[in-house]
PyMOL Python script that loads the backbone (N, CA, C, O; Angstrom):
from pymol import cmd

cmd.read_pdbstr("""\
ATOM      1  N   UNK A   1     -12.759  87.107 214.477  1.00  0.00           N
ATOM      2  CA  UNK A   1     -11.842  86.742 215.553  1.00  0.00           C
ATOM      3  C   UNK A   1     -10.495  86.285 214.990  1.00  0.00           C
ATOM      4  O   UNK A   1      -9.492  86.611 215.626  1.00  0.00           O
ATOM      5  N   UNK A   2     -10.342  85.495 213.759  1.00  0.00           N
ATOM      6  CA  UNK A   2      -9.437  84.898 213.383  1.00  0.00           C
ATOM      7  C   UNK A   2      -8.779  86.254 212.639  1.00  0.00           C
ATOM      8  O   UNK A   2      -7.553  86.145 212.678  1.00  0.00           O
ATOM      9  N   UNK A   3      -9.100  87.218 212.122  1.00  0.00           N
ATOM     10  CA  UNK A   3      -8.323  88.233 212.037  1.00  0.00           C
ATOM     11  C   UNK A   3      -7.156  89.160 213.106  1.00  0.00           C
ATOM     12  O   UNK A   3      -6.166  89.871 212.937  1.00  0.00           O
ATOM     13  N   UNK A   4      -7.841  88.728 214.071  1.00  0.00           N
ATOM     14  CA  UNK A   4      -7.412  89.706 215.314  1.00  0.00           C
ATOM     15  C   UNK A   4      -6.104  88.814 215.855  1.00  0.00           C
ATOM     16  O   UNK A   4      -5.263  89.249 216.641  1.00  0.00           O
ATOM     17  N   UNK A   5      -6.108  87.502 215.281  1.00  0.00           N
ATOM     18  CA  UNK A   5      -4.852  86.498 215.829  1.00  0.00           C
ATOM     19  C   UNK A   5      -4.280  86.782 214.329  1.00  0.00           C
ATOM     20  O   UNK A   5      -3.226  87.328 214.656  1.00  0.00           O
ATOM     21  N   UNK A   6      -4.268  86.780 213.172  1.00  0.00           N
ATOM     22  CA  UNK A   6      -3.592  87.398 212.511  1.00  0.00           C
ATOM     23  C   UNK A   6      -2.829  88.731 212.700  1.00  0.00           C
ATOM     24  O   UNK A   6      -1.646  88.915 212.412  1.00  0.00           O
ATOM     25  N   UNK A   7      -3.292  89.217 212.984  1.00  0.00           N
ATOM     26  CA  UNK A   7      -2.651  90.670 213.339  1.00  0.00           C
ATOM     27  C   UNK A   7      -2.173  90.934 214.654  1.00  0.00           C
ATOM     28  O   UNK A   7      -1.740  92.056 214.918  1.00  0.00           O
ATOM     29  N   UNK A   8      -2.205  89.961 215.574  1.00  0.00           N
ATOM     30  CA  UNK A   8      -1.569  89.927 216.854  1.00  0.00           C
ATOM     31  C   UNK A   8      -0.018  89.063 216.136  1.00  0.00           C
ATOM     32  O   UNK A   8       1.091  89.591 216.062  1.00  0.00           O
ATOM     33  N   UNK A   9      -0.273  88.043 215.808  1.00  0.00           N
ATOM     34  CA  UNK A   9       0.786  87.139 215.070  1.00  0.00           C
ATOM     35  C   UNK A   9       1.818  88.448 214.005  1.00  0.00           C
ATOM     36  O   UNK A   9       3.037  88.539 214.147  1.00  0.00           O
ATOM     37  N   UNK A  10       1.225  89.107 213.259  1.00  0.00           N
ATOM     38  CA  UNK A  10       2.194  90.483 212.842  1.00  0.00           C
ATOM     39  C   UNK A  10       2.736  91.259 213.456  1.00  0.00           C
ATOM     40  O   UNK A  10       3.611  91.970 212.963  1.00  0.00           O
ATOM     41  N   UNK A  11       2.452  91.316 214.403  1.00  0.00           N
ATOM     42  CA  UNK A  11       3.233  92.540 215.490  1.00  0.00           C
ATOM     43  C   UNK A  11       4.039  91.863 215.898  1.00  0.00           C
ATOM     44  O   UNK A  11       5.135  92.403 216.044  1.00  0.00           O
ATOM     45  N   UNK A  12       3.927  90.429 216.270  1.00  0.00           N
ATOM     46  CA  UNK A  12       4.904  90.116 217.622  1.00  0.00           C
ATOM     47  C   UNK A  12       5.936  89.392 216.236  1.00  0.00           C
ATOM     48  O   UNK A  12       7.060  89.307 216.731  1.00  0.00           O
ATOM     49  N   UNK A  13       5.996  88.897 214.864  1.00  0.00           N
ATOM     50  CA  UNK A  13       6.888  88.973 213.718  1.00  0.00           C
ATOM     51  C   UNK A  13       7.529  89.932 213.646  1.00  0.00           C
ATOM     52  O   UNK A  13       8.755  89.837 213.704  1.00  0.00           O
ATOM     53  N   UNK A  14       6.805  91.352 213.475  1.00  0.00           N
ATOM     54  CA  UNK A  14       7.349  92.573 213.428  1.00  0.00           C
ATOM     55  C   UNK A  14       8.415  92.952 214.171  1.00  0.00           C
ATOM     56  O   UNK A  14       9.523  93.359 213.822  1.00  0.00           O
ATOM     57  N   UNK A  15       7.694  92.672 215.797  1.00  0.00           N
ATOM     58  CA  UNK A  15       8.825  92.762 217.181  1.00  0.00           C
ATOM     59  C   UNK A  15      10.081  91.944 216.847  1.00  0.00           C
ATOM     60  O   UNK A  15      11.055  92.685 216.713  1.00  0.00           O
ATOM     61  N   UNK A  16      10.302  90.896 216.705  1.00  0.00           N
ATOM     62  CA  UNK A  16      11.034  89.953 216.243  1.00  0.00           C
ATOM     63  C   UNK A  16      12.376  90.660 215.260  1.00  0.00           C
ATOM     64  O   UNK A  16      13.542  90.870 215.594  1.00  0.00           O
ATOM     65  N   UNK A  17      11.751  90.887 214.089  1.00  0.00           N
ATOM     66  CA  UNK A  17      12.592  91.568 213.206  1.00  0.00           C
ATOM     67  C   UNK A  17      13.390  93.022 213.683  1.00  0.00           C
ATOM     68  O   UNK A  17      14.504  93.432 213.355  1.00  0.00           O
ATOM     69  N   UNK A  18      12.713  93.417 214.278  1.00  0.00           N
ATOM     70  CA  UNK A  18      12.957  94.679 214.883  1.00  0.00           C
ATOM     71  C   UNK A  18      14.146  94.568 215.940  1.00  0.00           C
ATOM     72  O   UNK A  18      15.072  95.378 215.973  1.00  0.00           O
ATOM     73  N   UNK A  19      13.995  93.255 216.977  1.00  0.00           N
ATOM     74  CA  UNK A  19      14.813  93.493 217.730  1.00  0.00           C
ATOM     75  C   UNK A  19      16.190  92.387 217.442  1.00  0.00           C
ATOM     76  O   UNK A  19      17.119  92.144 218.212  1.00  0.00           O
ATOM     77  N   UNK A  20      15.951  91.867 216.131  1.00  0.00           N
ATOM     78  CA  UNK A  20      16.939  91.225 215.250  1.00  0.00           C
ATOM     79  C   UNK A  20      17.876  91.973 215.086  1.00  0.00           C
ATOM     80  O   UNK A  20      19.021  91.830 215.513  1.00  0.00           O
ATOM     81  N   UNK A  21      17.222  93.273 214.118  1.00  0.00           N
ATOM     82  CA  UNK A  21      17.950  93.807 213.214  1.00  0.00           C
ATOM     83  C   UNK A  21      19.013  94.632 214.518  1.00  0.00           C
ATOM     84  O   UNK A  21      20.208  94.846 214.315  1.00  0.00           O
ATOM     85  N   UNK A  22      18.317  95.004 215.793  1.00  0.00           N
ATOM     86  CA  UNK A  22      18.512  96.308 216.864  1.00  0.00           C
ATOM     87  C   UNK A  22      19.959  95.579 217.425  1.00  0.00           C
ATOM     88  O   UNK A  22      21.038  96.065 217.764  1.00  0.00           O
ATOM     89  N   UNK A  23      19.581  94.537 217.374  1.00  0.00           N
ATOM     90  CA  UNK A  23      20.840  93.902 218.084  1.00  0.00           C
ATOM     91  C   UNK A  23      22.193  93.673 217.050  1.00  0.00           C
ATOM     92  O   UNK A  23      23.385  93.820 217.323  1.00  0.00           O
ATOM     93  N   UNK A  24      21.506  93.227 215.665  1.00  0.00           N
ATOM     94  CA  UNK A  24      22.838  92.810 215.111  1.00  0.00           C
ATOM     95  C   UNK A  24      23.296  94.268 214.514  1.00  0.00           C
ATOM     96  O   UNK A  24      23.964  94.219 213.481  1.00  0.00           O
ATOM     97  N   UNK A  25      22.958  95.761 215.146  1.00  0.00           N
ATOM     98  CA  UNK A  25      23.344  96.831 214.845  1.00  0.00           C
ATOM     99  C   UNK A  25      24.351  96.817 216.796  1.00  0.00           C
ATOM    100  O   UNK A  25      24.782  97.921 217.129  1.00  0.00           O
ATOM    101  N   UNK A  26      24.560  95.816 217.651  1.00  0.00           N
ATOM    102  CA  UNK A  26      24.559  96.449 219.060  1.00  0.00           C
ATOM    103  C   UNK A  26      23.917  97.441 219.645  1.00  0.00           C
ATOM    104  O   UNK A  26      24.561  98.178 220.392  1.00  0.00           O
ATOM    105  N   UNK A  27      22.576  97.661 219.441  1.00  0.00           N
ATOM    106  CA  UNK A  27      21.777  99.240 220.191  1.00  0.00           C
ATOM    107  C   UNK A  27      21.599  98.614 221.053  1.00  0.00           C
ATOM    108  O   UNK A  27      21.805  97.404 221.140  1.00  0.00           O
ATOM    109  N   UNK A  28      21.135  99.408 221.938  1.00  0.00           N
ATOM    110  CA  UNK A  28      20.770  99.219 223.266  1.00  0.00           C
ATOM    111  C   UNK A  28      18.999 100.057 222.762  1.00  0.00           C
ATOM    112  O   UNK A  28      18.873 100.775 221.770  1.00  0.00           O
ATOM    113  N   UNK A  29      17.944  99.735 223.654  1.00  0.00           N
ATOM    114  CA  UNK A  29      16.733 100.781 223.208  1.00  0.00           C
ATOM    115  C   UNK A  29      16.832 102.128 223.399  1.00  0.00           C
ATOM    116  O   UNK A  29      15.947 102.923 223.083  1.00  0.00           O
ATOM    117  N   UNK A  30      18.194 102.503 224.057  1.00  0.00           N
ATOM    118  CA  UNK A  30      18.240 104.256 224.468  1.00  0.00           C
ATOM    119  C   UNK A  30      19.015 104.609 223.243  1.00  0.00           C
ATOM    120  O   UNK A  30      18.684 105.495 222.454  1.00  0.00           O
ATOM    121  N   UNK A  31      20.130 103.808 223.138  1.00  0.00           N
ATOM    122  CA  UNK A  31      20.715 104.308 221.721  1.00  0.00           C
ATOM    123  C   UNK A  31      20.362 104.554 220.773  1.00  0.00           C
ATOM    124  O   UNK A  31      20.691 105.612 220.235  1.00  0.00           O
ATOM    125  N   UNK A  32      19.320 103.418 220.032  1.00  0.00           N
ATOM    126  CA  UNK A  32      18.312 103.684 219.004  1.00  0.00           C
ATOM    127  C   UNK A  32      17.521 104.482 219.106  1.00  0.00           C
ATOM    128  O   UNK A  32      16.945 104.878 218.093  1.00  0.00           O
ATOM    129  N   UNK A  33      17.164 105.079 220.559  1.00  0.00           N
ATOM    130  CA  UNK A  33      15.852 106.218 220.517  1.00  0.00           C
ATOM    131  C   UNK A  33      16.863 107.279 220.345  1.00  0.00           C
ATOM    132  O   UNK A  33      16.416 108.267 219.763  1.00  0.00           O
ATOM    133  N   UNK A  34      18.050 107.343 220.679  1.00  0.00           N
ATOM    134  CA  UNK A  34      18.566 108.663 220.118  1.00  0.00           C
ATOM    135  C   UNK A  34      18.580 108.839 219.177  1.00  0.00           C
ATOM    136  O   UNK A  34      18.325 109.958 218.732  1.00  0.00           O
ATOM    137  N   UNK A  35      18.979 107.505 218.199  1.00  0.00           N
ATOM    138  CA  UNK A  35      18.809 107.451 216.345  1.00  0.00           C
ATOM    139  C   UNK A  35      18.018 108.201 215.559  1.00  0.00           C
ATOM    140  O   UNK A  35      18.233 108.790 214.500  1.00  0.00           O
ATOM    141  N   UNK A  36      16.429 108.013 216.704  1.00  0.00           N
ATOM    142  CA  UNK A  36      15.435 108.339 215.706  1.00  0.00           C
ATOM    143  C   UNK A  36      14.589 109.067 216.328  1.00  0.00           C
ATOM    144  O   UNK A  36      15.039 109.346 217.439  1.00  0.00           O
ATOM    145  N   UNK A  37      13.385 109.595 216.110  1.00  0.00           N
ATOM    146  CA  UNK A  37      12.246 110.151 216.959  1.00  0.00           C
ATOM    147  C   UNK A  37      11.489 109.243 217.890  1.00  0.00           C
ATOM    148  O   UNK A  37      10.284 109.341 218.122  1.00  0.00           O
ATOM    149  N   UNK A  38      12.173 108.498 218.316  1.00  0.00           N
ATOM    150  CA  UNK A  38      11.170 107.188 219.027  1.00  0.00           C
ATOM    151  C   UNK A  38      11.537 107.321 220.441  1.00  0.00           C
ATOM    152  O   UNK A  38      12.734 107.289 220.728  1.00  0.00           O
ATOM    153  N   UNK A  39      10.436 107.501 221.582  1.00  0.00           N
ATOM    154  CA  UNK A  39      10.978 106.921 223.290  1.00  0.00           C
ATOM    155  C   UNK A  39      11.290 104.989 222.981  1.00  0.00           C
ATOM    156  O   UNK A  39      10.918 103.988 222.369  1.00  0.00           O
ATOM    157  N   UNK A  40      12.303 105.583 224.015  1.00  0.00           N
ATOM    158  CA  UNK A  40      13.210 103.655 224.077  1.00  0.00           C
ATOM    159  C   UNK A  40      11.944 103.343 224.776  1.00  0.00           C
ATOM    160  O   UNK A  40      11.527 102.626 223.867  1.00  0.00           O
ATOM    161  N   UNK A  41      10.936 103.295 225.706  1.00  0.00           N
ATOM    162  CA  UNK A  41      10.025 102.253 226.253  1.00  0.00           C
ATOM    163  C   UNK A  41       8.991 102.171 224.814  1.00  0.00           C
ATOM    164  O   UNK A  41       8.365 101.123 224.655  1.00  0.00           O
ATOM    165  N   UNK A  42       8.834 103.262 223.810  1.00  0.00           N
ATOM    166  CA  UNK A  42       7.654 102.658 222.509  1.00  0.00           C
ATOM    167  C   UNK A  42       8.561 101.507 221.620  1.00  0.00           C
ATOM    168  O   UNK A  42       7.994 100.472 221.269  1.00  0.00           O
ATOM    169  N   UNK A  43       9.938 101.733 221.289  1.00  0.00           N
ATOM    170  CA  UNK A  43      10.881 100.552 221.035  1.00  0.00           C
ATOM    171  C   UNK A  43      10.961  99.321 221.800  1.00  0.00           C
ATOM    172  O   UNK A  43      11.216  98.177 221.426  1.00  0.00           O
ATOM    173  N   UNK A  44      10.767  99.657 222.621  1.00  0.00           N
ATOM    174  CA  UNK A  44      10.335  98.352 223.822  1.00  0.00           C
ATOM    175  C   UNK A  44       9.325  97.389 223.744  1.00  0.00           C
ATOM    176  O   UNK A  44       9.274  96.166 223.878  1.00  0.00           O
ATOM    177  N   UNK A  45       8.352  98.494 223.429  1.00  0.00           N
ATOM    178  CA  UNK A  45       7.465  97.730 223.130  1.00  0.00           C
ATOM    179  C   UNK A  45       6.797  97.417 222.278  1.00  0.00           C
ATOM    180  O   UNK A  45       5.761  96.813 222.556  1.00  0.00           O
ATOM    181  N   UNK A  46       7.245  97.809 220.401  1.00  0.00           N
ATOM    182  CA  UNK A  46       6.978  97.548 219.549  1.00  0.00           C
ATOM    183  C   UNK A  46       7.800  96.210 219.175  1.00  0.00           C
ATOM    184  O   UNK A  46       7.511  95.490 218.220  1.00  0.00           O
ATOM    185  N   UNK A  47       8.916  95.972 220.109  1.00  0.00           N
ATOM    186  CA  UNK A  47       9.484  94.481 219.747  1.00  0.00           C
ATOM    187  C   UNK A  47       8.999  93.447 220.686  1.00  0.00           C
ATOM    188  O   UNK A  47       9.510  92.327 220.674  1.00  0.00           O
ATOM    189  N   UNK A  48       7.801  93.836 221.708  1.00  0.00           N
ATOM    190  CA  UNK A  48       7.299  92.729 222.220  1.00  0.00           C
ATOM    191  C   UNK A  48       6.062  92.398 221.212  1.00  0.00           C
ATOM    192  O   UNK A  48       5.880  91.180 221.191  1.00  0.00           O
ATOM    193  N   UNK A  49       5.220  93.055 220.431  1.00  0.00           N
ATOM    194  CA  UNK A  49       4.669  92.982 219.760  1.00  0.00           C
ATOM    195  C   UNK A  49       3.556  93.238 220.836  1.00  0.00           C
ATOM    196  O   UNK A  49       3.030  92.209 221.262  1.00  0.00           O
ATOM    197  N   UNK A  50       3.153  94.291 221.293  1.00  0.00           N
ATOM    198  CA  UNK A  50       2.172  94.857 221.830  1.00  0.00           C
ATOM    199  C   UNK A  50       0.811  95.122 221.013  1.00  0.00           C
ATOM    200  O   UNK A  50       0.999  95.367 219.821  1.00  0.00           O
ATOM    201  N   UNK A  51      -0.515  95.115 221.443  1.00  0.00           N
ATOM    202  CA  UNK A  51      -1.370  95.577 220.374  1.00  0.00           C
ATOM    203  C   UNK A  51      -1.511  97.017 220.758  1.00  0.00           C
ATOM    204  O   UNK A  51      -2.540  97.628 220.468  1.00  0.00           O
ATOM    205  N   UNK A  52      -0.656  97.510 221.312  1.00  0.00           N
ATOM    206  CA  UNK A  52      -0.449  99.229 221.401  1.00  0.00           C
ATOM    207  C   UNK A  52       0.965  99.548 220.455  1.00  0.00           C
ATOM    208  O   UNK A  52       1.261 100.716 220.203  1.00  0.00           O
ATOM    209  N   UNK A  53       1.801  98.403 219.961  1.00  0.00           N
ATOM    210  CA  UNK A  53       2.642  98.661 218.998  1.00  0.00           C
ATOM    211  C   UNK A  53       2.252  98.737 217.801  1.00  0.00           C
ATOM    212  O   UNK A  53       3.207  98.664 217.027  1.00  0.00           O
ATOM    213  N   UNK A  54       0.784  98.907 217.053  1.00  0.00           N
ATOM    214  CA  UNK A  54       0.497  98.923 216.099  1.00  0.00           C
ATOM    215  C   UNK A  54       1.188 100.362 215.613  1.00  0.00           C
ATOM    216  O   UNK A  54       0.869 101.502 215.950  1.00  0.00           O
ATOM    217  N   UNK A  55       1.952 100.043 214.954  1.00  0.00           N
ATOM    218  CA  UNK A  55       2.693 101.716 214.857  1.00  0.00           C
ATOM    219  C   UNK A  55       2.196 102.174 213.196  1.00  0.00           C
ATOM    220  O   UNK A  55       1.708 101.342 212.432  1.00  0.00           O
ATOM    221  N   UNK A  56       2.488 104.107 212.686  1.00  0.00           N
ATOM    222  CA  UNK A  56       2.335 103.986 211.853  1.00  0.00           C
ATOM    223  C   UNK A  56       3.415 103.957 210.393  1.00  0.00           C
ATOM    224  O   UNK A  56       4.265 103.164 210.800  1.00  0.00           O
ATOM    225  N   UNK A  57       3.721 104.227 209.419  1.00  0.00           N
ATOM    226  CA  UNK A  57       4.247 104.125 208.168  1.00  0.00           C
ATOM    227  C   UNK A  57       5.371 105.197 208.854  1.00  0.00           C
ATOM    228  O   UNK A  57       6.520 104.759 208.917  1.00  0.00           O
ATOM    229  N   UNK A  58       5.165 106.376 209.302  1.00  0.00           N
ATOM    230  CA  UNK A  58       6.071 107.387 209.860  1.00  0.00           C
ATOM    231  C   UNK A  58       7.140 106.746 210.784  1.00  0.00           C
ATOM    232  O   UNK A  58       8.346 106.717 210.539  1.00  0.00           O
ATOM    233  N   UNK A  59       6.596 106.295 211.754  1.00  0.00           N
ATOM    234  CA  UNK A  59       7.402 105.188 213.049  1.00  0.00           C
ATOM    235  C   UNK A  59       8.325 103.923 212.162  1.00  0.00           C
ATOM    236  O   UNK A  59       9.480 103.636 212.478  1.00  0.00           O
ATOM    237  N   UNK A  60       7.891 103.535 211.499  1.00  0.00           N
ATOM    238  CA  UNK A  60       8.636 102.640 210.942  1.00  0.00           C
ATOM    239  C   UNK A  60       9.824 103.752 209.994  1.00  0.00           C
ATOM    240  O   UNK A  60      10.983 103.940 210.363  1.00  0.00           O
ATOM    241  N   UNK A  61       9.417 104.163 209.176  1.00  0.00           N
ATOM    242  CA  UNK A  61      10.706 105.057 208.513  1.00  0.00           C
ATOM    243  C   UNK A  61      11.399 105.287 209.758  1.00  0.00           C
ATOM    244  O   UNK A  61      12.372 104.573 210.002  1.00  0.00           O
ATOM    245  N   UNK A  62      11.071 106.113 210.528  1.00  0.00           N
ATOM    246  CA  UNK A  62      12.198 106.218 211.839  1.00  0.00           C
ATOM    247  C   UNK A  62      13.137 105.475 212.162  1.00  0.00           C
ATOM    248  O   UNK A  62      14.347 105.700 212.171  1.00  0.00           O
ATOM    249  N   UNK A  63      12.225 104.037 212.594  1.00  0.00           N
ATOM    250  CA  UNK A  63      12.722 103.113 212.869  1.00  0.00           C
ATOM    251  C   UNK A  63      14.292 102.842 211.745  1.00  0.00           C
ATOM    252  O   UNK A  63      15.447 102.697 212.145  1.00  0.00           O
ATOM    253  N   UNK A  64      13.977 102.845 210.825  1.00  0.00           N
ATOM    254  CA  UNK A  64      14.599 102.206 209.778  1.00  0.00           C
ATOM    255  C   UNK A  64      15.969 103.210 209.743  1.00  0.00           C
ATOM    256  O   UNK A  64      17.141 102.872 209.576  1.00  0.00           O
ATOM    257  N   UNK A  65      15.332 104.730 209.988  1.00  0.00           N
ATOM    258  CA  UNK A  65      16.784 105.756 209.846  1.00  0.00           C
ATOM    259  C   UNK A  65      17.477 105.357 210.982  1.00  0.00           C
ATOM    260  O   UNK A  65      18.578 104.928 210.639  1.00  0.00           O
ATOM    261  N   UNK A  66      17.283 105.302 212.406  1.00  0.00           N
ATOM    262  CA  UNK A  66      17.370 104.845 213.557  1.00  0.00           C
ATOM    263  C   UNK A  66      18.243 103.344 213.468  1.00  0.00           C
ATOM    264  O   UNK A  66      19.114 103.256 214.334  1.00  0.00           O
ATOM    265  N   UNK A  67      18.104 101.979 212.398  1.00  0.00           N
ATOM    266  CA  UNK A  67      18.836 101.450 212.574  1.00  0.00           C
ATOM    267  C   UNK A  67      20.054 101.586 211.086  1.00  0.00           C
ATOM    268  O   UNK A  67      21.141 101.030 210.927  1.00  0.00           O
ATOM    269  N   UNK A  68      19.276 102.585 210.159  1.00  0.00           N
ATOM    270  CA  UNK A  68      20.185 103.087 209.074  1.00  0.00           C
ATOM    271  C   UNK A  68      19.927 101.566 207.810  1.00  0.00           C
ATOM    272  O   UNK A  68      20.688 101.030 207.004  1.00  0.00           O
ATOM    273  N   UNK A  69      19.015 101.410 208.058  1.00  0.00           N
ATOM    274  CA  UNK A  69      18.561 100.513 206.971  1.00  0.00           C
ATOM    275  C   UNK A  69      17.116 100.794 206.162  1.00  0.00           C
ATOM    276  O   UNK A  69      16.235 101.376 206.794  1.00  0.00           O
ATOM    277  N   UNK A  70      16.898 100.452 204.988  1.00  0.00           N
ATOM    278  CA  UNK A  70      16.083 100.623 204.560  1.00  0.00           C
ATOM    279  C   UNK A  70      14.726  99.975 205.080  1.00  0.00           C
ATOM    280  O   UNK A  70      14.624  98.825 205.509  1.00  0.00           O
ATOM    281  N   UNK A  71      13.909 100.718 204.992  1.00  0.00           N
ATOM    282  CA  UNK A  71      12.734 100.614 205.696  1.00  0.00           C
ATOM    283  C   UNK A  71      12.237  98.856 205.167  1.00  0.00           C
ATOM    284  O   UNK A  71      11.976  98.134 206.129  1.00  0.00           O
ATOM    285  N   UNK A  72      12.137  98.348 204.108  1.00  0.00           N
ATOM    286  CA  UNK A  72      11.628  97.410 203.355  1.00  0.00           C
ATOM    287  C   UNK A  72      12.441  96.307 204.471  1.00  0.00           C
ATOM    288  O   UNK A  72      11.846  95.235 204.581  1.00  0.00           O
ATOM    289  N   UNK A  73      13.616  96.429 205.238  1.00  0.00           N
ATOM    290  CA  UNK A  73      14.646  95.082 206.284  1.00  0.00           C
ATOM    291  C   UNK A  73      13.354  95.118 207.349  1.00  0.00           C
ATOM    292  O   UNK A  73      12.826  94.094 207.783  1.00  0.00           O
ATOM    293  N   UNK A  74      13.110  95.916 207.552  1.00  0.00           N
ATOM    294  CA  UNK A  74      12.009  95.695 209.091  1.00  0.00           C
ATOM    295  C   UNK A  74      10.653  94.725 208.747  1.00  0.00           C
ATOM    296  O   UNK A  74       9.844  94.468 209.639  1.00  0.00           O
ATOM    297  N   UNK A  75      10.485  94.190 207.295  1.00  0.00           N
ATOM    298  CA  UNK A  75       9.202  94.083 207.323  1.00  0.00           C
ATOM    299  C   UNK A  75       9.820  92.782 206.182  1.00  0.00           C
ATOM    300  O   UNK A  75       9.189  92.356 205.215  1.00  0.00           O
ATOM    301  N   UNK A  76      10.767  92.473 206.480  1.00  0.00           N
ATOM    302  CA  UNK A  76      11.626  91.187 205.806  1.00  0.00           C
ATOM    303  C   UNK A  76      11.442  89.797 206.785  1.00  0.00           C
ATOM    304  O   UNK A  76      12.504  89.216 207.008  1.00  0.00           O
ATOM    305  N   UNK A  77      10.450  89.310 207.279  1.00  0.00           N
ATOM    306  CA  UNK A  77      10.242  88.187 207.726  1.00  0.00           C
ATOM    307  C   UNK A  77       8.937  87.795 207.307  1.00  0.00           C
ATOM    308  O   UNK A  77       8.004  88.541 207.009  1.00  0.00           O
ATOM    309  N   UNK A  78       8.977  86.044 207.317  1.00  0.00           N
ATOM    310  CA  UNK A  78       8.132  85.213 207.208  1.00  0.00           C
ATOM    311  C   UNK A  78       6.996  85.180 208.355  1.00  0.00           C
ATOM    312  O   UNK A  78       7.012  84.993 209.572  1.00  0.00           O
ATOM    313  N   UNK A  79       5.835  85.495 207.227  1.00  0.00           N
ATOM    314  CA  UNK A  79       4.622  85.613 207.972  1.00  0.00           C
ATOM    315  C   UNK A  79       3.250  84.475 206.801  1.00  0.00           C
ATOM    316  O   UNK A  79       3.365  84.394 205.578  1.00  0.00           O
ATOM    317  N   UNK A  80       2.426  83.965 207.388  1.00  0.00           N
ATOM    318  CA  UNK A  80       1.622  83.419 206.566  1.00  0.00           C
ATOM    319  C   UNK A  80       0.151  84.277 207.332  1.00  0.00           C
ATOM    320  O   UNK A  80      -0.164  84.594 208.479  1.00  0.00           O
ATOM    321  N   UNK A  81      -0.496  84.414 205.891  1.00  0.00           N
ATOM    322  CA  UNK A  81      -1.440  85.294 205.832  1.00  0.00           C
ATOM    323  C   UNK A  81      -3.140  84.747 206.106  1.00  0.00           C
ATOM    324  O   UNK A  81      -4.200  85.354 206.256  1.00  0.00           O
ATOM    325  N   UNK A  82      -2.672  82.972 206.075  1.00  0.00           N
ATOM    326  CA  UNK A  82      -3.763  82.281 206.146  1.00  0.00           C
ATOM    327  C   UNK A  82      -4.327  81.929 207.461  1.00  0.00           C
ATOM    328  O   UNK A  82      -3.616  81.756 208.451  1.00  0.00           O
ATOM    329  N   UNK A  83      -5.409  81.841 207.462  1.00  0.00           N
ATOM    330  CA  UNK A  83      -6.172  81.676 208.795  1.00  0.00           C
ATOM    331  C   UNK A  83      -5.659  80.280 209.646  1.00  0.00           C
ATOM    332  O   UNK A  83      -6.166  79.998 210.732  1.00  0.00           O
TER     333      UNK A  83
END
""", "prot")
cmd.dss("prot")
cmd.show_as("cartoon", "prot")
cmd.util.cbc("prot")
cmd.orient("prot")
């Protein structure tokens, strides 16, 4: 169980960073889905930290061309790994 709040707690970090970075680029979620291969409502909802935003390694590169940063900025926040 205590895994599953770990990994709920990563997504919605993830979301976080994501819609950090989205903003201090000014996107809007339609703009960025033009960026990249992504629908603006799966951007939507990979920054609420959905457990349907579990996205994969592909989606994130997107992501990253989409805000023109290297993939390694999206996954640049503080997370603790301990239960």
């Amino acid at each position: 169980m205590m895994a599953k709040v770990v990994e709920s707690d990563f997504l919605v970090q993830f979301g976080k960073q994501l819609e950090k970075l989205r903003k201090k680029k000014d996107l809007s979620y339609r703009k960025l889905a033009q960026n990249c291969n992504i629908d603006y409502s799966n951007i939507s909802k990979i920054e609420k930290g959905t457990e349907k935003a579990n996205i994969t390694m592909l989606t994130l590169l997107e992501l990253a061309k989409g805000l023109e940063v290297h993939p390694k900025k999206l996954l640049d926040f503080e997370f603790d790994f301990e239960d």
